[in-house]
Structure formats: structure tokens, C-alpha cells
C-alpha positions as CSV (number, residue, x, y, z in Angstrom):
1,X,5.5,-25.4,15.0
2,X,3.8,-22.4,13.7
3,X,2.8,-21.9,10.1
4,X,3.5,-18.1,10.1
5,X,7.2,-17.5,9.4
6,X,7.3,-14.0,9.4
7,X,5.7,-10.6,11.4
8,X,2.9,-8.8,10.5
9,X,5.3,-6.0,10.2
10,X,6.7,-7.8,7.3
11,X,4.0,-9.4,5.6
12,X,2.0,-6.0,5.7
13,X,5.3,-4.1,4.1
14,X,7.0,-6.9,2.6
15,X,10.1,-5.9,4.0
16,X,12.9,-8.0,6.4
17,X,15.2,-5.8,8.4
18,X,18.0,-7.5,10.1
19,X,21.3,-6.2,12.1
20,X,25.2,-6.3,10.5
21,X,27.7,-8.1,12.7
22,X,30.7,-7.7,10.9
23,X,31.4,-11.8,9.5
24,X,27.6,-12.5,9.1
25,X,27.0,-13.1,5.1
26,X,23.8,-15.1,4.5
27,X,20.7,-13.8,5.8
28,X,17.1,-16.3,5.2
29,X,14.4,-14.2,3.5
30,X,11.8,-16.9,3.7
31,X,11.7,-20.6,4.1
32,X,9.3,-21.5,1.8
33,X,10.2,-22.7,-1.2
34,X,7.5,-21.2,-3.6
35,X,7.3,-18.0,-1.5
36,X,8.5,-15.9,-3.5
37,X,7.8,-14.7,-6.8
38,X,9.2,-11.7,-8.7
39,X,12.8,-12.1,-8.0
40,X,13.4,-8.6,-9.9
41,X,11.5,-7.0,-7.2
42,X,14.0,-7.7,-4.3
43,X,15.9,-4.3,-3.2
44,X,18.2,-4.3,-0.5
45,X,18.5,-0.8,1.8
46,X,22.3,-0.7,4.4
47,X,21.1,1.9,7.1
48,X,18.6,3.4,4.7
49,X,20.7,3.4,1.1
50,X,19.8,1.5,-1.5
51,X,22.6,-1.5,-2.2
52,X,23.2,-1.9,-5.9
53,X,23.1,-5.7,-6.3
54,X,26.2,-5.3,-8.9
55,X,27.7,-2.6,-10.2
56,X,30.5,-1.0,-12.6
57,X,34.0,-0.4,-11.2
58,X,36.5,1.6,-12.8
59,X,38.4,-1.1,-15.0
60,X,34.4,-1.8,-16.2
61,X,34.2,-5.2,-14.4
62,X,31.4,-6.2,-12.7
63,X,31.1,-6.6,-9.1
64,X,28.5,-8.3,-7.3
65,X,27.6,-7.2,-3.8
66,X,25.0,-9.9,-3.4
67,X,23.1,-12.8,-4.7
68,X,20.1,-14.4,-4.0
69,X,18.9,-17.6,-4.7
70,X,17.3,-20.7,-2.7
71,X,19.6,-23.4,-1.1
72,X,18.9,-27.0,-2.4
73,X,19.8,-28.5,0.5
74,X,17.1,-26.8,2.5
75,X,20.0,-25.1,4.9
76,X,19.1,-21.8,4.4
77,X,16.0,-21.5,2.1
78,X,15.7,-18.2,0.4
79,X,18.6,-16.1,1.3
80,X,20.4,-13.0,0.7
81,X,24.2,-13.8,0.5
82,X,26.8,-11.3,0.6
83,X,30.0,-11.3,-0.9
84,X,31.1,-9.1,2.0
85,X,29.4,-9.2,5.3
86,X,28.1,-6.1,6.2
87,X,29.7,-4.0,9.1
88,X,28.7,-4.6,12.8
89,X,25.5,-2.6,13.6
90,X,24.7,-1.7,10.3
91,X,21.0,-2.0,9.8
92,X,19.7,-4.1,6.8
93,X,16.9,-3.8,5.1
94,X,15.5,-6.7,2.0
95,X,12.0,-5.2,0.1
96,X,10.6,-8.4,-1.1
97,X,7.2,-8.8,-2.8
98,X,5.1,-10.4,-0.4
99,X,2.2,-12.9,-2.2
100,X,-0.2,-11.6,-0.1
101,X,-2.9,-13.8,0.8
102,X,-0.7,-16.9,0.3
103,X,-2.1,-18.7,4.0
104,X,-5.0,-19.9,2.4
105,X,-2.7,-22.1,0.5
106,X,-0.8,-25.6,1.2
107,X,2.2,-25.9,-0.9
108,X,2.6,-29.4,-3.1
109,X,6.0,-30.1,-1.4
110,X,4.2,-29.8,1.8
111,X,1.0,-31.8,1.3
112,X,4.0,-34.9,0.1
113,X,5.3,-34.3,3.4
114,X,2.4,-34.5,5.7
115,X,1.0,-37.1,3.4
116,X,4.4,-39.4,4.0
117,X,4.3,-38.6,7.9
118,X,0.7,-39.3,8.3
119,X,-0.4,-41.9,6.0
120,X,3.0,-44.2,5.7
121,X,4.3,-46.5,8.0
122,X,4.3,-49.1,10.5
123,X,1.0,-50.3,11.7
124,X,-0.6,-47.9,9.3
125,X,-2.8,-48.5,6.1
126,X,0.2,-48.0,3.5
127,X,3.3,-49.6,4.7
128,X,5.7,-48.5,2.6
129,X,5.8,-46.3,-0.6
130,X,8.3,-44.5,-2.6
131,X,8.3,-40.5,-2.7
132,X,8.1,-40.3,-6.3
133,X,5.1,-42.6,-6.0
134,X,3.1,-40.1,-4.0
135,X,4.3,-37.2,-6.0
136,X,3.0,-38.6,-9.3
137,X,-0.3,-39.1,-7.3
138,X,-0.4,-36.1,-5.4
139,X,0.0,-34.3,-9.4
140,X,-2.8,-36.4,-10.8
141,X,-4.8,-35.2,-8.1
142,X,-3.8,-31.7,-8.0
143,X,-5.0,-31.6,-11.8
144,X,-8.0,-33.4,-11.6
145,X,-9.2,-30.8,-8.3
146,X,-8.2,-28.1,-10.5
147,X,-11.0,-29.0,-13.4
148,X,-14.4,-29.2,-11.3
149,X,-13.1,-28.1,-8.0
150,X,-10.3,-25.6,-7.4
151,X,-10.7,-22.0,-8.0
152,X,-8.3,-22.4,-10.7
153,X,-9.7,-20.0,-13.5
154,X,-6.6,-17.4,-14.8
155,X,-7.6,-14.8,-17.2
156,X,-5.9,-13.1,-20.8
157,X,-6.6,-9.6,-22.0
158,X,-5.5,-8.8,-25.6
159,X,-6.3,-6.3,-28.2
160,X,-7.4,-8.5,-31.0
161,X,-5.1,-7.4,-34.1
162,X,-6.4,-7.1,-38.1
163,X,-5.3,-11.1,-38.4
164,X,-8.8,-11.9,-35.8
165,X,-6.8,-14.6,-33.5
166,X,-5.7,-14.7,-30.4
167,X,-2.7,-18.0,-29.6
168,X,-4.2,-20.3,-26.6
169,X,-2.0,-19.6,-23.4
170,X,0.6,-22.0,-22.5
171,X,-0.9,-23.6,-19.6
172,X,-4.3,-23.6,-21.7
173,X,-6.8,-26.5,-21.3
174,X,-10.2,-25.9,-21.9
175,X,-11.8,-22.4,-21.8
176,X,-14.5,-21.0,-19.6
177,X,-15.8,-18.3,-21.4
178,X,-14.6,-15.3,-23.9
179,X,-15.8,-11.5,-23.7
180,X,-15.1,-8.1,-25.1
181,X,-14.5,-5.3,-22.6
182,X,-16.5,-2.1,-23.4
183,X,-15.5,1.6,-22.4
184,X,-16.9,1.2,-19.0
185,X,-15.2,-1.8,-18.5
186,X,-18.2,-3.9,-18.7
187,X,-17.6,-7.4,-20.3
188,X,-19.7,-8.7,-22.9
189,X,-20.2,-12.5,-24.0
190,X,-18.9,-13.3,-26.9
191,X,-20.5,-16.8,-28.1
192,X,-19.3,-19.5,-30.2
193,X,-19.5,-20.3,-33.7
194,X,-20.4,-23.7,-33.9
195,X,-20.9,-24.0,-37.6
196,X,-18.1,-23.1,-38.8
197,X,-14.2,-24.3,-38.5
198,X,-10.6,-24.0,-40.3
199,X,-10.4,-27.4,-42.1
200,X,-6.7,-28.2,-43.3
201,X,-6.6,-27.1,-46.5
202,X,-5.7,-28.9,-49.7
203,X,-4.4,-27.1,-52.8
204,X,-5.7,-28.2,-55.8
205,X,-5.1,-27.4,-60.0
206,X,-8.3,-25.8,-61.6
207,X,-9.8,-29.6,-62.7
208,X,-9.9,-30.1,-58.7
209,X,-6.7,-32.4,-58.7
210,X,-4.3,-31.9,-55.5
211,X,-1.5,-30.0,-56.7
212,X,2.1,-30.9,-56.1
213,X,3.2,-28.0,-57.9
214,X,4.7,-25.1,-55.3
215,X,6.0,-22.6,-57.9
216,X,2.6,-23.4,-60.3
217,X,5.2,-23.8,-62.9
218,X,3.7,-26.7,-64.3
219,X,6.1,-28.8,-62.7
220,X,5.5,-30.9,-59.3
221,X,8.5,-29.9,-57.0
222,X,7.3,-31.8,-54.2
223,X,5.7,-35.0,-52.9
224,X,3.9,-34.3,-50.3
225,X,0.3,-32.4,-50.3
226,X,0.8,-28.6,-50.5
227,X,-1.0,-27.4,-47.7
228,X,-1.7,-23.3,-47.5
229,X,-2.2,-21.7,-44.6
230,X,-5.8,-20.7,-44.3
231,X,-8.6,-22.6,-45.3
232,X,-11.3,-20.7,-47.6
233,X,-13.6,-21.6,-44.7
234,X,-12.0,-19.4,-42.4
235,X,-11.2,-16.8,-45.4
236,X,-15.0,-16.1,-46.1
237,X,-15.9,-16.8,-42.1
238,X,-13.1,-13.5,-41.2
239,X,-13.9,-11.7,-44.5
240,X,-17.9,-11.4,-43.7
241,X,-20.3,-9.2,-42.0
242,X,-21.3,-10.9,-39.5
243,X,-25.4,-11.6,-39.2
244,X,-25.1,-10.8,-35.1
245,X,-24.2,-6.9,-37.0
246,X,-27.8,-6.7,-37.8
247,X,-30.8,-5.5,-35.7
248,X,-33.7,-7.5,-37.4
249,X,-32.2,-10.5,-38.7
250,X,-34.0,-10.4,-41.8
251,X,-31.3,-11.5,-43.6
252,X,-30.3,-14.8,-46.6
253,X,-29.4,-16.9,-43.5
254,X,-31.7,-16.7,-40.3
255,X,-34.8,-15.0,-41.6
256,X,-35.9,-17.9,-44.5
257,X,-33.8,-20.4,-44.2
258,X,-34.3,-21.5,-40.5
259,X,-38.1,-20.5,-39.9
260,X,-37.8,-16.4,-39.2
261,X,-37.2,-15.0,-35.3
262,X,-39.1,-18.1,-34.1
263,X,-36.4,-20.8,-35.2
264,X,-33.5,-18.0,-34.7
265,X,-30.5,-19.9,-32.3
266,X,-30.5,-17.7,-29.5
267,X,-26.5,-17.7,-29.8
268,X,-26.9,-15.4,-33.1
269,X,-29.3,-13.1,-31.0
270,X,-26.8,-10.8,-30.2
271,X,-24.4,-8.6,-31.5
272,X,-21.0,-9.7,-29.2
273,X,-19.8,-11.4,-32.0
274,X,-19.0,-14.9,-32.4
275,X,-15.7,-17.4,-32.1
276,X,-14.3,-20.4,-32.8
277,X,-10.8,-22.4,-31.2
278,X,-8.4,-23.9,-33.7
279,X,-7.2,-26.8,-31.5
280,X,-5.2,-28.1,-33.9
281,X,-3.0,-25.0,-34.7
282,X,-3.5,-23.2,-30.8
283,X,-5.7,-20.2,-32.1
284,X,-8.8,-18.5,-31.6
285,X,-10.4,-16.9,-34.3
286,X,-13.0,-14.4,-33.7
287,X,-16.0,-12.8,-36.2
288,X,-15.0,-9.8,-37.9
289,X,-16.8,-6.8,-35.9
290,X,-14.5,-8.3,-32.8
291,X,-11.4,-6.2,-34.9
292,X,-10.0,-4.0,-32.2
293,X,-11.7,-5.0,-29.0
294,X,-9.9,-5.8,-26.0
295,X,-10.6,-9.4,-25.6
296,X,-10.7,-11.5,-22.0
297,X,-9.9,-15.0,-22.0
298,X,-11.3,-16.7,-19.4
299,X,-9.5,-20.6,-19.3
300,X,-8.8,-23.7,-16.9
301,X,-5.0,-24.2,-16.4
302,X,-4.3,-28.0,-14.6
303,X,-2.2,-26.0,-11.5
304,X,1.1,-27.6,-12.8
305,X,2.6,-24.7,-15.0
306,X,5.2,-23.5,-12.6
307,X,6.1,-24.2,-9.0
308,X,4.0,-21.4,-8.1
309,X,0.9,-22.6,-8.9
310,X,1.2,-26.3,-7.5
311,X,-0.5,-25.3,-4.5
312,X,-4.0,-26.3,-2.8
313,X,-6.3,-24.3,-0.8
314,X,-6.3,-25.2,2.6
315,X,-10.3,-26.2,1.8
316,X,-9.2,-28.5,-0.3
317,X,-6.5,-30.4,1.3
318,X,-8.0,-33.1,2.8
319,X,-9.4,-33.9,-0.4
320,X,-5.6,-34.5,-1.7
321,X,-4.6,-36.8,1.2
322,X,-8.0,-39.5,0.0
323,X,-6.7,-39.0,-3.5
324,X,-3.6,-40.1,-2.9
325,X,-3.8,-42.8,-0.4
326,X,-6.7,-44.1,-2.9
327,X,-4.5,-44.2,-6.2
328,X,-1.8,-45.4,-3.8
329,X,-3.8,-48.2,-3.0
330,X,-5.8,-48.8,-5.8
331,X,-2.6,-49.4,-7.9
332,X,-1.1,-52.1,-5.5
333,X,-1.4,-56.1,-5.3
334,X,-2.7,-58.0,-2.4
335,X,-4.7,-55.0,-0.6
336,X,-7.9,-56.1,0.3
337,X,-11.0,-54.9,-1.7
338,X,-12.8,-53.3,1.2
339,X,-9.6,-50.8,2.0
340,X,-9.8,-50.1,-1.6
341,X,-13.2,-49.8,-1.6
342,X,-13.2,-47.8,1.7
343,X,-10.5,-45.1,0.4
344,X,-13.0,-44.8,-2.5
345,X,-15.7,-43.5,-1.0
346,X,-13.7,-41.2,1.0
347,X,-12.0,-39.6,-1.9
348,X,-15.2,-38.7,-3.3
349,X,-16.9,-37.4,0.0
350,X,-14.0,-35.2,0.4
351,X,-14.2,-34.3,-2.8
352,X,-17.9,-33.3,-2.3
353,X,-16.9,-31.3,1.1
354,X,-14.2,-29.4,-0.7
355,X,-16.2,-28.8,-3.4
356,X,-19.5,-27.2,-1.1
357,X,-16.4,-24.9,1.0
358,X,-14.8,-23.8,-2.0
359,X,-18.8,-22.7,-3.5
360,X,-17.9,-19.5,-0.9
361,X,-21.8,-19.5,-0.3
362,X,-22.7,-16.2,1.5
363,X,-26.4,-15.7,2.4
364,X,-26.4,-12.3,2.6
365,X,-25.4,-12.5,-1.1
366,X,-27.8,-14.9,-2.0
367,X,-30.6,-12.9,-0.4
368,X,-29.4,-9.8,-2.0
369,X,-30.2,-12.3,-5.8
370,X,-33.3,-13.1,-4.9
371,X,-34.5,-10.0,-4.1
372,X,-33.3,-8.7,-7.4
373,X,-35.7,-11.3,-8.4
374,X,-38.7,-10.1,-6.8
375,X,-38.9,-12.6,-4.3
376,X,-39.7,-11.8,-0.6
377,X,-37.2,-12.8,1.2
378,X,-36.9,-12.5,5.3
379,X,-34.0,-13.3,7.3
């Protein structure tokens, strides 16, 4: 069976076009599951007009011409259903926004699916398994690919406000690097602060004593440890001037204190500006002189946000199938140690090959590096 499920006609424009018959009301838009996307974006055109999914009738009740929604029973996948079929020979038209590009990619669902038909059964290694067995696996491994392997890097742009933070993304795990965007669009580093932090603060009465006393009436309202909501650390750390400001360096910090330019840490040789991440509370904070800028986020998301992301490149899938039939087997009694063992070693070798396809090595770009280096380079 082909993988392709539509013409390049419509993947190029995005568009279906089917033909009225008169009693015809459902018509399949795609029969992927995680195909499509932007659900606002679908328009539907009857010989060339554009068909108001609802509208206002005279009484000001709303009428529905059409819904579209995917069919749990995998019947009629994505669909367009009518509430009344369109005429016989009418010509229709549904816009969707194609994800171009999206044949690179094996869906989740479907790597379950070949994994069931070509790993489980009689006379093969795994016998028998549930489903939801190989889905937890085939998740594990989808989010372990995604750290070291997959090209799963998203990106955030804000304009960082007066407050200096920016709250982590939703699907945040770890970051890959920050940067300000200049007027040429040109991003510059931003590194971070690793000196500093925003410590849970404590409040306490002027003899240092912790304070139970919200109103500072004189009279403790509460039990528990009042707790404001910035530390003095980050205070002072948002309120300075940052040293990265300065051209010379000659100043109370890095010019006496830590042995002039020569003992200088090269991460306060610049003048990006600096940052640290809150884990605790979800924030970034940045240095003062970052006020303003348009801030990227660069970050590492574990693929399993949304149904659209729990997909695998097709250089990649392989890789899943050892995964799973490894944890699979690794987590059962009475298999043998050398089909453990065996599994092992092909998880990580196609692990290693997935990782070498997804480096997207070109040699003409390689070339092009090292002559920027002043190598001589023939080819």
C-alpha cells in the first residue's frame, strides 16, 4: 500500500476538490490521524463560493452547514460532514493547511502498529505483549531519542518586559542556548550567570529573627514562614549595571579581585548580557541591559506535548523498533540473557546509525568551513 494518500495537486495547494451527488454527506480529508493541524484554517468553496461553516438565520439561531472532526472508529478519518449533502454535480472544494514536509515523518500510532505486526507473534522473538505495553515503551523511547538524537530543538521569541523574566515553555526541559536578536536580525549569545541565583527568601524582624508578623503590627498572624516574593539576591542581581556593560573591566569585581584581564572568566568578556533559570518558580531572569531585547529561547521538548509532535523521522525509526523490543524484553521473566543481551546491542547500534543520518553531514558544507579556516582543501 502506498504511503502517499493524496496528489501532488493537493499537497502543493493544500486543497481537496471532490464532486456533489445529491445524498453524499461525509467526504475524508485525510487519513492520518495527526495530519492536520490548524483546524481554523479549513475553508470549504461549493462551485467556487465560499460555504460559511455556520451562520445566522433570521430568528438569530445558529445553523451549521458542516462539521469536521476525526472519526474514532477509524471509518472515515478526517472528514468533512454535511448536514445537507450537496447537490449532484456541484463541485467541492476543502482548503486545508497542508504540514508540508510531513513524509519525513513516521507517526507514533504507526510505528505501535508496525512494531505489533513485525515484532509479535508466533515463532517470533516476543510472543505475546499487550498494546499499552508497547506504547509505554515506544514513549520512553520517543523521549529519550528526542534528548541526544532527534532534531527536536523548538524555539521562543519574546520582548523581555521591565520585570527581566521570561516563564519556561510548557513542554520545557532543558535549554540549548539563549540570545538577543539585533536590528539585522543577527542573534547574539547571551551567557549564563553562574554565581548568582533567587534563594527563597525568609522575612525576618530587624534582630534577624523570622517574622511571623504579615501586617508588621507587632502581632504574629500566621504560623507558617512569611515568604516574599523576591529574594534580595535577585533584587541587587536586576537592579545593577551589569560588569559585561563595560569596555575595560577595570572595575571592584574582575579587575582586583580575580587577577586583572588574565584571570577574567571569559563568560564576562562580553557585553550580551548574562542569565540565570529559576527552576523552582519556571523563570528566566536576565541582567539588566537585556531590558527591551527580543529574546530567543532555544530549548529541548521530550516530543510528547501534543499528538503532533509524537512523531519520528523516518531516519530514526529503526532505532524505535530496538528500543522497544529491548525494554519489552528486558522487563520480562524467563527470556534468556543472550536475547536480552542481543537486543541491547542493537538498540545502541541503531541508536549510533540514527544518530550519524540525522548529523545531515554535507561535504560541500564542510569544505566550504574549512576553507573559511585557511585550510587547502581539494575535492
Amino acid at each position: 500500500m502506498a504511503l502517499l494518500t493524496s496528489t501532488q495537486q493537493q499537497y502543493y495547494t493544500g486543497i481537496k476538490s471532490f464532486t456533489g451527488d445529491g445524498t453524499t454527506t461525509t467526504f475524508i480529508v485525510s487519513r492520518t490521524q495527526t495530519a492536520i493541524t490548524n483546524w481554523g484554517s479549513i475553508k470549504v468553496y461549493i462551485d467556487n463560493d465560499f460555504f460559511a461553516r455556520t451562520y445566522d438565520d433570521a430568528t438569530g439561531t445558529t445553523v451549521t452547514n458542516y462539521t469536521f472532526f476525526w472519526d474514532p472508529a477509524g471509518i472515515n478519518y478526517w472528514h468533512v460532514e454535511f448536514t445537507t449533502a450537496p447537490a449532484n454535480g456541484v463541485s467541492i472544494e476543502i482548503d486545508v493547511d497542508t504540514p508540508y514536509g510531513n513524509y519525513q515523518f513516521i507517526s507514533l500510532e504507526d510505528i505501535i502498529n508496525n512494531f505489533v505486526v513485525a515484532y509479535v507473534g508466533e515463532h517470533k522473538t516476543i510472543s505475546r505483549v499487550d498494546r499499552t505495553d508497547v506504547q509505554f515503551h515506544a514513549m520512553r523511547a520517543i523521549q529519550e531519542l528526542s534528548f541526544d538524537t532527534f532534531k527536536s530543538t523548538k524555539a521562543q521569541e519574546i520582548e523581555i518586559p521591565p520585570s527581566l523574566t521570561m516563564i519556561l515553555p510548557q513542554d520545557y526541559v532543558n535549554y540549548v542556548k539563549l540570545t538577543w536578536v539585533g536590528d539585522s536580525g543577527i542573534e547574539h549569545i547571551i551567557y549564563p550567570a553562574i554565581k548568582t541565583s533567587n534563594p527563597t527568601a525568609i522575612k525576618q524582624d530587624s534582630d534577624g529573627i523570622y517574622s511571623f508578623d504579615r501586617n508588621d503590627d507587632g502581632v504574629d498572624d500566621t504560623s507558617n514562614l512569611i515568604r516574599p516574593h523576591n529574594s534580595d539576591t535577585w533584587n541587587a542581581y536586576k537592579a545593577n549595571t551589569p560588569s559585561e556593560n563595560t569596555t575595560d573591566y577595570e572595575d571592584s569585581i574582575y579587575w582586583p579581585n580575580t587577577g586583572q584581564r588574565f584571570g577574567i572568566d571569559p563568560s564576562h568578556s562580553q557585553a550580551n548580557g548574562s542569565f540565570f533559570i529559576d527552576e523552582l518558580k519556571g523563570l528566566i531572569h536576565f541582567s539588566s541591559n537585556i531590558s527591551g531585547k527580543t529574546i530567543t529561547l532555544k530549548y529541548i521538548s521530550d516530543s510528547l506535548g501534543t499528538n503532533e509532535e509524537m512523531k519520528v523521522h523516518k531516519f530514526a525509526e529503526e532505532a524505535m523498533y530496538k528500543h522497544i523490543a529491548y525494554a519489552v524484553l528486558s522487563t520480562r521473566a524467563n527470556v534468556p540473557e543472550y536475547i536480552v543481551n542481543r537486543y541491547k546491542k542493537e538498540k545502541f547500534a541503531s541508536k549510533r546509525v540514527a544518530k550519524l543520518r540525522l548529523s545531515n553531514i554535507k561535504i560541500e558544507e564542510i569544505t566550504q568551513i574549512l576553507r573559511g579556516k585557511s585550510k587547502q582543501i581539494k575535492h
